[in-house]
C-alpha positions as CSV (number, residue, x, y, z in Angstrom):
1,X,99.5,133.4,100.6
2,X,99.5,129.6,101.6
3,X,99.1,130.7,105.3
4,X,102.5,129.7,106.4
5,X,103.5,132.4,108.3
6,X,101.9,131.8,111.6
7,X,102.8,127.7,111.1
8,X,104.9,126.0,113.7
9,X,109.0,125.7,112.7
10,X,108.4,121.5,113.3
11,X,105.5,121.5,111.4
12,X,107.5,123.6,108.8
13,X,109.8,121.0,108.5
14,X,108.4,117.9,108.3
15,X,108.9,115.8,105.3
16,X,107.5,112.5,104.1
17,X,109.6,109.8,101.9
18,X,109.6,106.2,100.7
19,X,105.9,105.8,100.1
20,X,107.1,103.7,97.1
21,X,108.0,101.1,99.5
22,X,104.0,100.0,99.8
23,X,104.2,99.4,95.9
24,X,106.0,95.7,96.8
25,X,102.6,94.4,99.5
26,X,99.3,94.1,99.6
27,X,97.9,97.3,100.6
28,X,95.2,97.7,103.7
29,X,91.5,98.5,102.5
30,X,90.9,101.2,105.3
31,X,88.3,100.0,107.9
32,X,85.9,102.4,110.7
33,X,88.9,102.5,112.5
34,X,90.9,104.1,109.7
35,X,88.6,106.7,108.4
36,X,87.6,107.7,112.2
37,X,91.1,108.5,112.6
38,X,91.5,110.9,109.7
39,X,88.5,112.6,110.4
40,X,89.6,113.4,113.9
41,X,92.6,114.9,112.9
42,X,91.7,116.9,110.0
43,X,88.7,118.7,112.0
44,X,91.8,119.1,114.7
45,X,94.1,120.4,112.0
46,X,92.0,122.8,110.4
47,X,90.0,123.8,113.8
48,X,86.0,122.9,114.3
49,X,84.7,126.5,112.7
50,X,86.6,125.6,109.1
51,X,85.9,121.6,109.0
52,X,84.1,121.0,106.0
53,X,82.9,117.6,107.1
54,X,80.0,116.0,109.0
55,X,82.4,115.0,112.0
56,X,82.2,115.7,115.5
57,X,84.5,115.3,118.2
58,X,82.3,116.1,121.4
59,X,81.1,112.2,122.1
60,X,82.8,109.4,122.6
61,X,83.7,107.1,119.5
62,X,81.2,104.3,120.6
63,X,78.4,106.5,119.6
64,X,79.4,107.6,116.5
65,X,77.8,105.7,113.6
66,X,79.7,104.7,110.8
67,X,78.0,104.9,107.4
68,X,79.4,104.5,104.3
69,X,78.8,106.6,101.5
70,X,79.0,104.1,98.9
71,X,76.1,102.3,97.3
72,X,76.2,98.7,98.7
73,X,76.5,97.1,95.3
74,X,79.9,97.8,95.4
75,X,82.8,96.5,97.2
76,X,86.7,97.6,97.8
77,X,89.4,95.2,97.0
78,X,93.3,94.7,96.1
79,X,93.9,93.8,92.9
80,X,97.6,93.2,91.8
81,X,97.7,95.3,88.8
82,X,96.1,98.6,91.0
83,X,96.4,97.9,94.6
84,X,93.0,98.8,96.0
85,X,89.6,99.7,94.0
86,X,85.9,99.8,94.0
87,X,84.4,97.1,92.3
88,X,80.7,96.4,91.1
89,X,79.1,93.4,93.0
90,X,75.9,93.9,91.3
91,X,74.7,95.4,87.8
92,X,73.6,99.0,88.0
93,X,71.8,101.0,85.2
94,X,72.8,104.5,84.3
95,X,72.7,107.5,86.4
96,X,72.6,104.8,89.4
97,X,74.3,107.1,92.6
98,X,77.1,105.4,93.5
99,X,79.0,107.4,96.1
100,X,77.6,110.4,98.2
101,X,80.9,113.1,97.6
102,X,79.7,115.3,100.1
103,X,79.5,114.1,104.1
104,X,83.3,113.6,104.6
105,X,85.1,116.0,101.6
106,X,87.7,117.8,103.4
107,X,89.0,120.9,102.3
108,X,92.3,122.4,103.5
109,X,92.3,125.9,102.8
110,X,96.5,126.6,103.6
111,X,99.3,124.5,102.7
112,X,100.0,124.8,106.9
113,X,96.6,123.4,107.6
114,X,97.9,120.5,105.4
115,X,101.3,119.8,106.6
116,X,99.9,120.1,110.2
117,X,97.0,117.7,109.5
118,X,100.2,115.2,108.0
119,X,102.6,115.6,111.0
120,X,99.4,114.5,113.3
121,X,98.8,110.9,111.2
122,X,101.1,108.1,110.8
123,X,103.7,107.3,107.6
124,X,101.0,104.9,106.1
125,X,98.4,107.4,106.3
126,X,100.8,110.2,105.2
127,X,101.4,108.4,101.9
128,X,97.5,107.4,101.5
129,X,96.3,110.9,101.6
130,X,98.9,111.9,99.0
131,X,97.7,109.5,96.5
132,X,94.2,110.1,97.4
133,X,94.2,114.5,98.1
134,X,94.2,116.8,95.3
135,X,94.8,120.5,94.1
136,X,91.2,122.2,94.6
137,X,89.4,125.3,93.7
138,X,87.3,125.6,97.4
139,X,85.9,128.8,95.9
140,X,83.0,129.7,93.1
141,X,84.1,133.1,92.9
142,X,87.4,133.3,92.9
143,X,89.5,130.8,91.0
144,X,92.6,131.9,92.7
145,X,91.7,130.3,96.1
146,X,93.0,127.0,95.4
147,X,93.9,124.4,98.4
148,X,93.7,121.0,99.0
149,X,90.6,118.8,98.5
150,X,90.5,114.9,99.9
151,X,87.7,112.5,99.8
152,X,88.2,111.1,103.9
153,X,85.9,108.0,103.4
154,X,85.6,105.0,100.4
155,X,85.5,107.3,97.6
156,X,89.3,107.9,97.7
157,X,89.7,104.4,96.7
158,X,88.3,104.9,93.2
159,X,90.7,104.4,90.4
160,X,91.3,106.9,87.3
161,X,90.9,106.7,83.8
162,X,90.5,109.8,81.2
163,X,87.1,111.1,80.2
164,X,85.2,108.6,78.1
165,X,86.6,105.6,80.3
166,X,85.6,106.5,83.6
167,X,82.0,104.8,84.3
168,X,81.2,107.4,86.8
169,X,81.2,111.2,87.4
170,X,78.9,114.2,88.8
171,X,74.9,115.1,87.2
172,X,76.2,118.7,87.1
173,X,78.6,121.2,88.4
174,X,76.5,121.7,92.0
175,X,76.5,117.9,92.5
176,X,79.0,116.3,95.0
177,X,76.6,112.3,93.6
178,X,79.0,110.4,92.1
179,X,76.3,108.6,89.5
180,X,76.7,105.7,87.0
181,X,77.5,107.6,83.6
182,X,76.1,104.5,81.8
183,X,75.5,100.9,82.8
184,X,77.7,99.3,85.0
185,X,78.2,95.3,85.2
186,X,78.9,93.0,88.0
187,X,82.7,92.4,88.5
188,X,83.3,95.9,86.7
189,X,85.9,98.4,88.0
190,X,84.2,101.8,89.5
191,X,86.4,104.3,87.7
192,X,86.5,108.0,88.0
193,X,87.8,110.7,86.1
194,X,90.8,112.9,88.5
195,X,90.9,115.4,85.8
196,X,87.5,116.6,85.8
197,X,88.3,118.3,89.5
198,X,92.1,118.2,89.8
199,X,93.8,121.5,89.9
200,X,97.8,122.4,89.7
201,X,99.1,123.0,92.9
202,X,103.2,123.1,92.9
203,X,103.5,123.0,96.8
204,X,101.3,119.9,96.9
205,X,102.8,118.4,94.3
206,X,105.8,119.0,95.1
207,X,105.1,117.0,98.5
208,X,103.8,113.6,96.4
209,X,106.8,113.5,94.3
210,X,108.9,113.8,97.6
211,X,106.7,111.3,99.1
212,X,106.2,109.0,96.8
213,X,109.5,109.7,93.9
214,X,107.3,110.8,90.6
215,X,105.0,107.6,90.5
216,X,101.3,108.5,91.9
């Protein structure tokens, strides 16, 4: 079961449309602001005891440090072919770790922890995390359990290309390091390979083609 029969009728009901619109600007790179944001309201949406992220919402925001998980010899920019991306602002040799994958990878274990977790952002965001999110098998044992997976920090920003392209991936299966899969020069795109952790999901996808009409 998706867990949908305890979810709220408005919560139920919400849709999300016209993402396509932020196709014709300039998109925003997400700042501390941004990501504080999401964070808040995914450990809300999916309650403290099942947040799979190192987030806390007993202190005030002015303590909280913000660290990002990328190496700093990369940057994020827009780019008017791709919108944003991560781009190399130094060389880095093989097996170089370029993003830590684990600190802020949020799972959603029920399509109602999702939609709820959607209702509580705004439409910008909304259409972000259905670029960024993806179909994800949450458990080692049994393939079946399949939710959704999002990256609620810098590494959603990476771009994709197919196996043999992308310049970065994982050391092994157990690794959430995102390492250099060979060297990387300065000005290069940081590309990663979707496919290598994607999984079908029709209720999910059937929310980014409603969201954003068949283009992501």
């Amino acid at each position: 079961t998706n867990g949908l029969s305890n979810c709220e009728d408005d919560i139920l009901a919400y849709s999300i449309s016209g993402c396509q619109k932020l196709r014709s600007a300039a998109q925003n790179i997400p700042d501390q602001k941004y990501w504080t944001e999401l964070r808040d309201q995914y450990v809300r949406a999916v309650g403290k005891d099942k947040s799979t992220i190192d987030w806390s919402l007993d202190h005030g925001r002015e303590e909280r440090i913000f660290k990002s998980t990328l190496t700093p010899h990369v940057e994020v920019r827009n780019s008017r072919e791709k919108g944003r991306g991560i781009y190399a602002t130094a060389p880095m040799p093989k097996f170089t770790k370029i993003w830590d994958g684990d600190s802020y990878h949020a799972i959603f274990a029920t399509e109602c922890s999702f939609r709820k977790f959607l209702t509580s952002i705004s439409w910008v965001q909304a259409c972000d995390v259905l670029q960024w999110c993806y179909g994800y098998d949450y458990d080692d044992e049994d393939d079946t359990k399949i939710g959704v997976g999002c990256a609620l920090d810098e590494g959603s920003l990476f771009n994709h290309a197919k196996e043999g392209v992308a310049n970065v991936g994982y050391s092994d299966d157990t690794s959430d390091d995102c390492i250099a899969l060979w060297d990387i020069e300065e000005g290069e795109e940081i590309l990663q390979d979707y496919d290598s952790f994607d999984v079908g999901l029709d209720w999910f996808e059937d929310l980014i083609d409603q969201a954003w009409g068949n283009e992501v």
